[in-house]
C-alpha positions in Angstrom: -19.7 2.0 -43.2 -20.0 0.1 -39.9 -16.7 -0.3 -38.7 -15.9 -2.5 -35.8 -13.0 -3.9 -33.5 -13.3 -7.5 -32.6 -10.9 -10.4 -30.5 -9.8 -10.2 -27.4 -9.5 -7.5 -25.0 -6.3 -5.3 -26.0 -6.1 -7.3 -28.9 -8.6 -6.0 -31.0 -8.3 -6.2 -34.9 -10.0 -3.8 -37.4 -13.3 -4.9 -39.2 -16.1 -3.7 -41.1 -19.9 -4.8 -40.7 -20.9 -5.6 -44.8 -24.6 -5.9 -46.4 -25.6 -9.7 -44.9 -24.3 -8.7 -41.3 -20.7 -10.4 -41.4 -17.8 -8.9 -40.2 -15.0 -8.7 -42.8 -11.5 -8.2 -41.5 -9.8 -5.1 -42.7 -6.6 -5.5 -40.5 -5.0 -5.9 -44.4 -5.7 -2.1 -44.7 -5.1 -0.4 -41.3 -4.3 -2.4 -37.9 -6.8 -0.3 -35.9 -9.7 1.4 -35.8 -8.2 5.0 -33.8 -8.5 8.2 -34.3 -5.3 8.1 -37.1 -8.2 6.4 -39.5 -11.1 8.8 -38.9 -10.4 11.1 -40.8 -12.2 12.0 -44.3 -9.5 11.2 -46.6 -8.8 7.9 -45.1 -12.6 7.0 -44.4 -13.1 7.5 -48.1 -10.1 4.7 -48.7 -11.8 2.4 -47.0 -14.9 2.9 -48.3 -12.8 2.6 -51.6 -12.2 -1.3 -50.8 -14.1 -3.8 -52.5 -15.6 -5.1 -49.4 -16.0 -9.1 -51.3 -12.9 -9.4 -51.1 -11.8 -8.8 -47.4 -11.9 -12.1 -45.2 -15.1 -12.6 -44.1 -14.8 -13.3 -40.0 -15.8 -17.1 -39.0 -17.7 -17.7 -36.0 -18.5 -15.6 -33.3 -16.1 -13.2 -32.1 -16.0 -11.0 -29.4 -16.4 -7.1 -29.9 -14.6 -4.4 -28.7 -14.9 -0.8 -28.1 -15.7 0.7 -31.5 -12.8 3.0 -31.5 -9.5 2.1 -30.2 -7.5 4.5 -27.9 -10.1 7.2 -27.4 -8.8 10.5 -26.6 -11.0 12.3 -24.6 -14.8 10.6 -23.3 -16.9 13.2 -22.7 -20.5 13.4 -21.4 -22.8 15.6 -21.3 -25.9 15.2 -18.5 -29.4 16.2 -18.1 -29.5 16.8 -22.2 -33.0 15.4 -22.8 -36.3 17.2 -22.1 -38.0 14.7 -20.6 -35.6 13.1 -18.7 -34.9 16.5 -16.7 -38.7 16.4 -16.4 -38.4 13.1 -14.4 -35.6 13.8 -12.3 -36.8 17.1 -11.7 -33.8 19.1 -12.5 -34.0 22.6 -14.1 -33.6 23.1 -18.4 -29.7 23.5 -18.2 -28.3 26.8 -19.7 -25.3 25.1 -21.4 -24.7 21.8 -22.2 -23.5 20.1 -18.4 -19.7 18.8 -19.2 -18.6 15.6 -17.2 -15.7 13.2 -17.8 -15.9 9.6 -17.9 -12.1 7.6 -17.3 -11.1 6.0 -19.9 -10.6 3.2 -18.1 -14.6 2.4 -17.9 -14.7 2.0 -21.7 -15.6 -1.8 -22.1 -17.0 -3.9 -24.9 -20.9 -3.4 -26.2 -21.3 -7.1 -24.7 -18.8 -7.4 -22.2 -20.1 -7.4 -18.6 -20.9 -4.4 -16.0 -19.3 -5.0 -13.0 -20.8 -3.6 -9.9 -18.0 -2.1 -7.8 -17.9 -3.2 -4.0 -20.2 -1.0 -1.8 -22.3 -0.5 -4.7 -25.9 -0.1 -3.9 -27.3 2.2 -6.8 -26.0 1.5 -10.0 -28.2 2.5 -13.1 -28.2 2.3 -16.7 -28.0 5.5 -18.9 -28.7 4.7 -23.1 -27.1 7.7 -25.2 -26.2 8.4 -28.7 -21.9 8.6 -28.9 -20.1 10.7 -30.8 -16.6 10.1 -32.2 -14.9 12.9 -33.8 -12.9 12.2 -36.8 -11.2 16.0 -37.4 -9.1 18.1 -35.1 -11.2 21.0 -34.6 -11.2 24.1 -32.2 -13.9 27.2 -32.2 -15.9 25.3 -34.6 -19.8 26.8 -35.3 -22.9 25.2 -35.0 -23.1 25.7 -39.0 -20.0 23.3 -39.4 -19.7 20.9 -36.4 -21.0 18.0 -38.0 -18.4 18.7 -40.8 -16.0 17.4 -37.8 -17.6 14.0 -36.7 -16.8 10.5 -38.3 -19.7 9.0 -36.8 -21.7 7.5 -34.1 -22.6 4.8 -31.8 -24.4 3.1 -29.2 -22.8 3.9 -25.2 -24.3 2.5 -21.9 -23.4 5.4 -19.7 -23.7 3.1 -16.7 -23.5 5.0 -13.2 -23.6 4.5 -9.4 -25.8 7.0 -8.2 -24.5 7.2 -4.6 -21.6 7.9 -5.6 -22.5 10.3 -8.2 -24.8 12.4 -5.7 -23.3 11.6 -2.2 -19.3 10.9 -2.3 -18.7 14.7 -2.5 -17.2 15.6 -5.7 -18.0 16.0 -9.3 -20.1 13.2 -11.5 -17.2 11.9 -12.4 -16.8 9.5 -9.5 -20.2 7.8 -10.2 -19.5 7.6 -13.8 -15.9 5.9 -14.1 -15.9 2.5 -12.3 -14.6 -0.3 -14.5 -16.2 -1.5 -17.5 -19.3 1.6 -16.8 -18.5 2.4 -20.7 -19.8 0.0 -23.2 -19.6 1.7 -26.8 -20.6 0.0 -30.2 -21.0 -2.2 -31.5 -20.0 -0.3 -33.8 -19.2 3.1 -35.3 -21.4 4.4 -38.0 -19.9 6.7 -40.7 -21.4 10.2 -40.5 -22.8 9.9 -44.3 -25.2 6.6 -43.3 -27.2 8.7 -40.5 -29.1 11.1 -42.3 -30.4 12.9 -39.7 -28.9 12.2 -36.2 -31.6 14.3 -34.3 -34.1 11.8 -35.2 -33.0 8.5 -34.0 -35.2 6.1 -32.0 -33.7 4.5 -28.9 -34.7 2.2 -26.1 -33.3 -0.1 -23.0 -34.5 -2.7 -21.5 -33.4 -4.8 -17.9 -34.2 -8.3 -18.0 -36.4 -8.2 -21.0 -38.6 -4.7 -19.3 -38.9 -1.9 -21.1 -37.2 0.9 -19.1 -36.1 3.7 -21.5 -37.7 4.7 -24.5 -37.2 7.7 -26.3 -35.5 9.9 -29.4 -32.6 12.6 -30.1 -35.3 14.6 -31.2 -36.0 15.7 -27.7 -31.9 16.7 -27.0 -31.9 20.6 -25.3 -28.5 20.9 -27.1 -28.1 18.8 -30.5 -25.2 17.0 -31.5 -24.1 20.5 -33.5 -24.7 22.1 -30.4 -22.9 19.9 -28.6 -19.6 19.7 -30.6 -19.6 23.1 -31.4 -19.7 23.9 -27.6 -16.9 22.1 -26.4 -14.7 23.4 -29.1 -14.8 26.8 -27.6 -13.8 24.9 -24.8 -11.3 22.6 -25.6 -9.4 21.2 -28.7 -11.7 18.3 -30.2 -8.8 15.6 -31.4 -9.8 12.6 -34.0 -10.9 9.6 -31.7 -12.4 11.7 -28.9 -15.8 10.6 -27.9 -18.8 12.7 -26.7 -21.6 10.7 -25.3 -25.0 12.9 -25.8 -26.9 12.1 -22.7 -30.2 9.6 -22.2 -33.7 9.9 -22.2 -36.2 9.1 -19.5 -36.4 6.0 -17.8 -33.3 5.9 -15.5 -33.7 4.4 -12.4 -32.7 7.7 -10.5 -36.0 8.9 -12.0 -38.2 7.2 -9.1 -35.7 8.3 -6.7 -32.7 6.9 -4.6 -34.7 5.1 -2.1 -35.9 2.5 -4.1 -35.0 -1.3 -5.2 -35.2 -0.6 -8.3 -31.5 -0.5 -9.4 -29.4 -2.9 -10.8 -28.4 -6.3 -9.4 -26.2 -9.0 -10.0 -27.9 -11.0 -12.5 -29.7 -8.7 -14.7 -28.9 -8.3 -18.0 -28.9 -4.8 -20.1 -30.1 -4.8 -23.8 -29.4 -1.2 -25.2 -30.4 -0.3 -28.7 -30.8 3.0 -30.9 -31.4 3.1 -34.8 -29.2 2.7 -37.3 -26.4 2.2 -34.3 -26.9 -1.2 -33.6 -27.6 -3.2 -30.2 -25.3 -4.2 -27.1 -26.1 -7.0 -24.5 -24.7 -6.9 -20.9 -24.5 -9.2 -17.4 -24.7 -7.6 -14.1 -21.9 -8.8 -12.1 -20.9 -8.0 -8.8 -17.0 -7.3 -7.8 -16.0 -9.2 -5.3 
């Protein structure tokens, strides 16, 4: 299943994504898509539905973050091969844990705002993880056992403020609307093999990224089973996987070749589906 949120920002109604591309509104069946319907037994309800019969969506509505009130948003950095080559940085030991506020998480097509004194913002593509399961000291064997699905996130980040405010990742990574996910959330079942997925990004119509899961240091089993020795894992909670080469940061921080106001982000992997965003600048 592809299952989506559409409307209006914080008022977001449950909908699924059937055979010819419509969105057919399932708000008859659950009023959210949240970690209270990710879990097996109610995923296999709604896969239960006879999808012909929901209200198919008319015209052209606005979508929302995948999942509604997620938990935790957790990232994980320098997790590709090659884009550790291009930045330079050494083969991490174990996966690199940052937290993104919630309050970045935007819409796969709503617009990134620069924030004011921005002069390095950048555009990350990465494979998200939503966990549908409670799970804690899971193995690699099982960890997948524990995810509902996956989707498409911009991890969008100022690099100055990453690198040079003093302080963790976290301050580059959490400025307002620096978290589009979906546009929507894949069921676990429909990606057959989520190391193999092909992704790409593109500014203004330019290649910039291009790569695959296949070249993550830690996989997605990896990954999961990781923070659960860490943490509790709670249904909702998303882990977003890290990006491939291609960042801006990868030539450096003193060029001009970061984001402006007026460039527009198209970010797409396999099987997850594709997001469009405007550059703006806060004023």
């Amino acid at each position: 299943m592809k299952l989506v949120r559409y409307g209006e920002p914080g008022a977001e109604a449950p909908g699924l994504i059937d055979d010819d591309g419509n969105i057919r509104d399932l708000s008859g069946h659950v009023t959210d898509i949240t970690g209270d319907t990710l879990g097996e037994a109610e995923l296999d309800r709604l896969r239960a539905i006879d999808v012909a019969g929901l209200k198919v969506v008319s015209g052209n509505p606005r979508f929302g973050p995948c999942v509604g009130n997620i938990g935790k948003f957790m990232c994980i950095g320098l997790n590709y091969s090659d884009h550790a080559a291009e930045t330079g940085a050494a083969i991490p030991e174990h996966p690199i844990l940052f937290m993104k506020a919630n309050s970045a998480i935007s819409g796969p097509n709503d617009d990134v705002v620069m924030p004011r004194g921005s002069t390095h913002t950048d555009w990350e593509v990465e494979l998200g993880v939503v966990i549908g399961t409670k799970c804690k000291y899971v193995s690699e064997e099982d960890a997948l056992n524990y995810v509902a699905g996956y989707c498409t996130i911009n991890d969008v980040s100022e690099r100055h403020f990453q690198t040079r405010l003093s302080g963790q990742w976290t301050k580059g990574k959490s400025c307002d609307t620096f978290g589009p996910t979906g546009p929507w959330m894949v069921t676990r079942d429909e990606i057959p093999d989520v190391q193999n997925l092909a992704m790409w990004l593109d500014v203004n119509g330019e290649r910039k990224q291009t790569g695959n899961s296949n070249t993550m240091i830690f996989t997605v089993a990896q990954c999961v089973s990781h923070l659960s020795q860490l943490m509790t894992l709670h249904p909702g909670d998303v882990i977003s996987t890290g990006t491939p080469p291609g960042v801006a940061l990868g030539k450096g921080m003193d060029h001009d070749g970061y984001l402006k106001e007026g460039d527009v982000m198209d970010v797409w992997i396999e099987g997850l589906g594709q997001q469009t965003q405007n550059v703006k600048a806060d004023t």
